[in-house]
C-alpha positions in Angstrom: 103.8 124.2 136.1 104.8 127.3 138.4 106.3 127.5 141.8 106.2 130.3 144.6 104.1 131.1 147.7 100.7 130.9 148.5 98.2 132.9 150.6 95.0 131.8 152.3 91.7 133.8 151.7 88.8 133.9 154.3 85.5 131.7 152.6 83.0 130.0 153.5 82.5 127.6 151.0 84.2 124.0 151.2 84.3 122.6 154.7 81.4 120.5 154.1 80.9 120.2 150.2 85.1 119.5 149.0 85.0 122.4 146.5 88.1 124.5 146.9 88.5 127.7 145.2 91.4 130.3 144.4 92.5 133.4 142.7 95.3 132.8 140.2 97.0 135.8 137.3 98.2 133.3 134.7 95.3 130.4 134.6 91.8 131.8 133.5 88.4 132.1 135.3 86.5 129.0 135.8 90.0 126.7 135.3 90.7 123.9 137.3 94.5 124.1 138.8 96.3 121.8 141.1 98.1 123.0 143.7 100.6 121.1 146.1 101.6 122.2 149.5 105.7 121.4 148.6 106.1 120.8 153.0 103.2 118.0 153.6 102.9 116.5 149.6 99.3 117.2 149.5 97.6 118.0 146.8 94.0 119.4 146.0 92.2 120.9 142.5 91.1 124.4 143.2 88.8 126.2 140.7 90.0 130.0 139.7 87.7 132.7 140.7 89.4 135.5 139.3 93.1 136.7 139.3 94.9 137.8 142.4 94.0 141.8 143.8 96.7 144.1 143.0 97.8 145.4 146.3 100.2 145.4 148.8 99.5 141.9 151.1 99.3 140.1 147.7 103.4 141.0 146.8 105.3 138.0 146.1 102.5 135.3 146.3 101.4 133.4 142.9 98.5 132.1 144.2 95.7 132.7 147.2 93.6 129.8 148.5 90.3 129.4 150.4 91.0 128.6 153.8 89.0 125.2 153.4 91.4 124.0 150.5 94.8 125.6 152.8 93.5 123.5 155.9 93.3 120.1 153.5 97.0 121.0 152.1 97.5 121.1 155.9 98.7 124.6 155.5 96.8 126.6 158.4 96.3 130.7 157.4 100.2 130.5 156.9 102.0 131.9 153.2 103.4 128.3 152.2 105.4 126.7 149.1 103.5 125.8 146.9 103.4 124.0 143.2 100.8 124.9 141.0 100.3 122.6 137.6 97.6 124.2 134.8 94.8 121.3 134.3 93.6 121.4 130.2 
């Protein structure tokens, strides 16, 4: 289980099909994570593409989202807090 902020990522994927995806350091590629928006309650599984880009609008966020998934967390394009538990 980890807690910080999370950022939205532009995709096109989701809106119609359900399938959120994200880009994660700790959990591996492929993974399944869950990820609550800590303001609304709402929760959504996510699968990792790879881990987050090293550079300078990533700083402080644990997590980045598609926009599909941030929009069902009812999260807009906004950084929001975020819970993330590790699905085995």
């Amino acid at each position: 289980k980890e807690n910080g902020m999370a950022a939205v990522f532009k995709s096109t994927s989701g809106w119609d099909d359900g399938k959120y995806y994200c880009l994660h350091n700790s959990a591996a590629q492929g993974s399944i994570v869950k990820i609550t928006n800590n303001a609304t309650s709402k929760t959504i599984y996510a699968k990792v593409l790879d881990v987050i880009p090293d550079i300078k609008q990533n700083a402080g966020i644990i997590i980045r989202i598609s926009n599909a998934a941030a929009a069902e967390l009812g999260a807009g394009e906004n950084q929001f807090d975020c819970t993330i538990n590790y699905i085995k």
